[in-house]
C-alpha positions in Angstrom: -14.6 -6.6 22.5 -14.6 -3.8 20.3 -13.8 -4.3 16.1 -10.7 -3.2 15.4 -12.7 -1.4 12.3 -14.7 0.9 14.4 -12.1 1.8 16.8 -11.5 5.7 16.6 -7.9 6.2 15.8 -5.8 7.0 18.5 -3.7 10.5 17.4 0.6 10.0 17.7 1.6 12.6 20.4 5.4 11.7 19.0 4.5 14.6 16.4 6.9 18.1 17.6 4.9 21.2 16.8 7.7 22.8 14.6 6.9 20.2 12.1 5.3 21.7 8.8 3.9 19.2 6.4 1.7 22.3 4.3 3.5 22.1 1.3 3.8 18.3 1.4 2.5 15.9 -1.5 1.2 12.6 -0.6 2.4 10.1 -3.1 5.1 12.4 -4.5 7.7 9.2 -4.3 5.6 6.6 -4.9 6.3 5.9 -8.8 10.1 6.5 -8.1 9.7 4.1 -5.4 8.1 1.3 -7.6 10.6 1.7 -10.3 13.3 0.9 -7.9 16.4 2.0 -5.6 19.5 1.9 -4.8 21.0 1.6 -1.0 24.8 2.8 -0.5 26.1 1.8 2.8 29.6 3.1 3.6 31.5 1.0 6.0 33.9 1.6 8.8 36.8 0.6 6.4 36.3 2.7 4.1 34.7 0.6 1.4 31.0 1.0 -0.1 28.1 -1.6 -0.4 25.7 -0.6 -3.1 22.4 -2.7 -3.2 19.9 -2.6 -6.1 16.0 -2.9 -4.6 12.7 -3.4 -7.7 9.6 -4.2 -6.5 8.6 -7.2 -8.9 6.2 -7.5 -11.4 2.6 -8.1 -9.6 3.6 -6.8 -6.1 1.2 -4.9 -4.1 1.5 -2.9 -1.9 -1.0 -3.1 0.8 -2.1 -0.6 3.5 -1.2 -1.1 7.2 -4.9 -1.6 8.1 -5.1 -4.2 5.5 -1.7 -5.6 6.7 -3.1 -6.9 10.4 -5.6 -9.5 8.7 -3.0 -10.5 5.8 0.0 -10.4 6.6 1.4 -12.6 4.4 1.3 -13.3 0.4 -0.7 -17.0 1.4 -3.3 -15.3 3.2 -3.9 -12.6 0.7 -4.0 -15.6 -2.1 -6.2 -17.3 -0.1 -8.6 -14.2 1.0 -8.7 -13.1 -3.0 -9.3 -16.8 -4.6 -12.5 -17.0 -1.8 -13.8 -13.6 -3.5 -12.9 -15.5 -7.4 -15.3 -18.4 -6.8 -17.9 -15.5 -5.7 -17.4 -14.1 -9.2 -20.2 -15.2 -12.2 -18.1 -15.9 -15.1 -20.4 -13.5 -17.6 -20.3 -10.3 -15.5 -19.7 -6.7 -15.7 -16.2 -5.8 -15.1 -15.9 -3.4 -12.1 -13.2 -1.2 -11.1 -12.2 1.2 -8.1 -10.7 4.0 -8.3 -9.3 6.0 -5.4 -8.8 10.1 -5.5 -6.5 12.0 -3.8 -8.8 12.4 -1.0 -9.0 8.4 -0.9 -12.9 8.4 -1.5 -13.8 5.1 -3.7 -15.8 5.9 -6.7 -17.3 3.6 -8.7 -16.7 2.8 -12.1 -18.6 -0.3 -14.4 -17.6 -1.1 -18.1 -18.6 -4.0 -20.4 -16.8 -7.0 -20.4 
């Protein structure tokens, strides 16, 4: 059985070849997106449903990968309070941050 982490990724043959995504900016939508939309739906008799979407406070939005093994907000609690008892109390606080090219860099301050 192979780990579904080492697996090479398998490219999507649904992509046409006129399809240009050169000038395209990853994460151009995202803070719109968190802030919240609105969804107008026209039916067939003429009237118009409008439907207000906000992420809440606290959401998080994970990645697909991450998804498959939690796929649910129990199983994420669960995962992260397993990692909190792992956790001295007196410890230097440590935080990730990601770059456009997703690369994790490493970042420690004082707590």
């Amino acid at each position: 059985m192979v780990d579904k982490l080492t697996e090479p990724m398998i490219a999507d043959d649904d992509m046409r070849a006129e399809y240009d995504f050169t000038g395209g900016v990853r994460g151009k939508h995202y803070k719109a997106l968190r802030d919240g939309y609105t969804v107008k739906i026209q039916q067939a008799d003429g009237t118009t449903v409008v439907q207000h979407y906000k992420i809440e406070n606290g959401a998080v939005m994970l990645d697909p990968d991450v998804r498959e093994y939690f796929p649910d907000s129990n199983t994420v609690n669960n995962a992260l309070r397993s990692l909190i008892a792992l956790i001295p109390k007196k410890r230097k606080a440590v935080t990730y941050a990601r770059t456009v090219s997703q690369q994790p860099s490493l970042a420690v301050a004082e707590s």
